[in-house]
C-alpha positions, 0 to 999 in steps of 0.5 A, a space after each residue: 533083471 536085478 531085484 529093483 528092477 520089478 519096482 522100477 519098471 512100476 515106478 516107470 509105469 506110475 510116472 508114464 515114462 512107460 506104458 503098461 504094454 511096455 512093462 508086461 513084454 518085459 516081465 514076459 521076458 524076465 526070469 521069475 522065482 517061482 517058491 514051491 512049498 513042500 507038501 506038508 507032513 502034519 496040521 502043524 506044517 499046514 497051518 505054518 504054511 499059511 503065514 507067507 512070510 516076508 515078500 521077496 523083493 524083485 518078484 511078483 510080490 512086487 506087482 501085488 504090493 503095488 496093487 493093494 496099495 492102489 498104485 495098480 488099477 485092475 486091468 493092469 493089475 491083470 495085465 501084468 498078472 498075465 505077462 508074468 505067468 506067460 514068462 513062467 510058462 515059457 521057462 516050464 516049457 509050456 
């Protein structure tokens, strides 16, 4: 799945070409980048951890940014939290 596709399968859901349903069981079925920070050395480390950064296109930052726009109601806001971390725990095994 390309780095547009996330916003374009929200952009699908906003228009109603697709169903929320439809859009969770693609992103189960999606390979998501999972970022892990290292653990921090010092204060400084910590402190610089706390500022994320830019969102990285084509990952979950898509599905929150649509939500605090308000182009996501809650429950599918949840929904599609869901389905994401079920496709992250199927890569890790679990």
């Amino acid at each position: 799945m390309s780095a547009s596709e996330v916003a374009d399968l929200l952009a699908a859901l906003r228009a109603g070409r697709l169903s929320v349903d439809e859009v969770a069981e693609r992103f189960r079925r999606r390979s998501w980048v999972v970022a892990r920070r290292p653990a921090p050395r010092s204060y400084a480390e910590m402190a610089a951890q706390q500022d994320v950064g830019a969102d990285v296109p084509g990952s979950f930052d898509d599905v929150v940014a649509a939500y605090d726009r308000g182009e996501l109601t809650r429950e599918q806001y949840r929904k599609l939290a869901h389905a994401v971390a079920d496709a992250i725990n199927a890569e890790a095994g679990g």
